[in-house]
C-alpha positions in Angstrom: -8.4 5.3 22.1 -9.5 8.3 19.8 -6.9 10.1 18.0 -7.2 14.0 18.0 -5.8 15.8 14.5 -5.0 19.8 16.0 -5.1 22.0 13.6 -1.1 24.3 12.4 -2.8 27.0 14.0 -3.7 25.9 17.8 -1.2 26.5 20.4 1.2 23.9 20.8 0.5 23.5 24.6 -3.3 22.5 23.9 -1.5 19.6 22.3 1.1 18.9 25.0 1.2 20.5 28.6 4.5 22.2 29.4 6.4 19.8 31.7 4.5 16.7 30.5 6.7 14.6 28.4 6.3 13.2 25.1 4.0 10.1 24.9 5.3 7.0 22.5 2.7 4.6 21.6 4.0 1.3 20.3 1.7 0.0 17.9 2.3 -3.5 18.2 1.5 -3.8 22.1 -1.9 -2.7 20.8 -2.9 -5.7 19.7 -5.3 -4.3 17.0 -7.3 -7.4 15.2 -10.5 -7.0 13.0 -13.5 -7.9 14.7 -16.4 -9.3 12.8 -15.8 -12.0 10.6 -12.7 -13.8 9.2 -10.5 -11.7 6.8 -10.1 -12.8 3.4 -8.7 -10.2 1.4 -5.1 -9.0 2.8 -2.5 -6.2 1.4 0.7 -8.3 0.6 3.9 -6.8 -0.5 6.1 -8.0 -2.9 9.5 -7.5 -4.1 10.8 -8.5 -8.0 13.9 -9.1 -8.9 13.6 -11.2 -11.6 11.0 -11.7 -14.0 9.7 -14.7 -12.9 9.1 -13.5 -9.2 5.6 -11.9 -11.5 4.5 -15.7 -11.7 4.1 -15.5 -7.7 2.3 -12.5 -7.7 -0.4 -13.7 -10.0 -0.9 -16.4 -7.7 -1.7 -13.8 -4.6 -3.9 -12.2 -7.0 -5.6 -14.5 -8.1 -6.7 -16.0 -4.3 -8.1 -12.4 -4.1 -4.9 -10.2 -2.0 -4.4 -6.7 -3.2 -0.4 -7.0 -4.0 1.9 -4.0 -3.9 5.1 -4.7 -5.9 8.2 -2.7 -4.9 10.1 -2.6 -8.4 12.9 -0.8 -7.3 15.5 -3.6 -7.5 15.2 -4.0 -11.5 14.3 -0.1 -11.8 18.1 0.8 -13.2 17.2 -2.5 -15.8 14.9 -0.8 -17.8 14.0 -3.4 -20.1 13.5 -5.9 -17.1 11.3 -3.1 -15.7 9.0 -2.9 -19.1 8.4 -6.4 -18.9 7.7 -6.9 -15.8 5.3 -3.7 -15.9 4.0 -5.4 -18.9 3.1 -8.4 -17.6 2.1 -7.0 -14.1 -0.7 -5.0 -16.7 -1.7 -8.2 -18.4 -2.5 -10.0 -14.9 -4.4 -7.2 -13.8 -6.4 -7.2 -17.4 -6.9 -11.4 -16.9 -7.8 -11.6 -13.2 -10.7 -8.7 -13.6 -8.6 -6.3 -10.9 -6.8 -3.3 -12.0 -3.2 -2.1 -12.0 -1.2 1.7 -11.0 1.5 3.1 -10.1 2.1 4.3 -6.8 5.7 6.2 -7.5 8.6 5.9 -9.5 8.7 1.9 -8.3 6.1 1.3 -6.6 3.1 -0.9 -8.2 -0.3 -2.3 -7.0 -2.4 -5.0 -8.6 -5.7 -5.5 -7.5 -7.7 -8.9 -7.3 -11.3 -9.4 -9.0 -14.0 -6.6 -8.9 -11.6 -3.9 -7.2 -10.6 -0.5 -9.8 -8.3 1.8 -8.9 -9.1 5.6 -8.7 -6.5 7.1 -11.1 -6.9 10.8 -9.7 -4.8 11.4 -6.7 -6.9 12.9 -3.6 -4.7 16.2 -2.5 -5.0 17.5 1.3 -3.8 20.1 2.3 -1.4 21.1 5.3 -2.5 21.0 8.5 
């Protein structure tokens, strides 16, 4: 089903007829798999609240999953939050991936062969 992006400018009743009412599509009766081959590589997420929760995140790494870590938990323990960063940094150095930040607690590790654009892509409004 394609998706149409309508620009600020364009009427709103291009986008929706007057009378017609609003259309909610739930995204899980979709179904939506990957076709082709088997997927290797996923996006896992992962929350810390301890130190050692890092020690399960090298393991998702290493098997070659992208890993975003959701520090927020720890963020008000700021030297629990330095180490963890710290180590989170190390992994990325030792599996060959890379490591950012995505926000004030957000962090994402890549696996093996993967680097991480530093420069943020800005759009602007539609």
């Amino acid at each position: 089903m394609p998706v149409l992006i309508k620009r600020k400018n364009q009427a709103k009743n291009e986008i929706r007829r007057p009378g017609e009412p609003r259309r909610f599509i739930d995204l899980n009766d979709l179904h939506l798999s990957p076709e082709g081959p088997e997927v290797n590589t996923t996006v896992k997420v992962a929350e810390v609240y301890r130190y050692e929760d890092v020690f399960m995140i090298r393991e998702f790494v290493h098997d070659g999953n992208f890993v975003i870590v959701d520090c927020s938990k720890i963020l008000r323990e700021e030297s629990l939050f330095r180490n963890v960063v710290e180590e989170l940094r190390h992994l990325g150095k030792e599996s060959g991936g890379d490591i950012a930040r995505l926000g004030e607690s957000l962090v994402i590790v890549t696996p093996k062969g993967v680097a991480i654009d530093k420069q943020k892509v800005r759009g602007s409004l539609i």
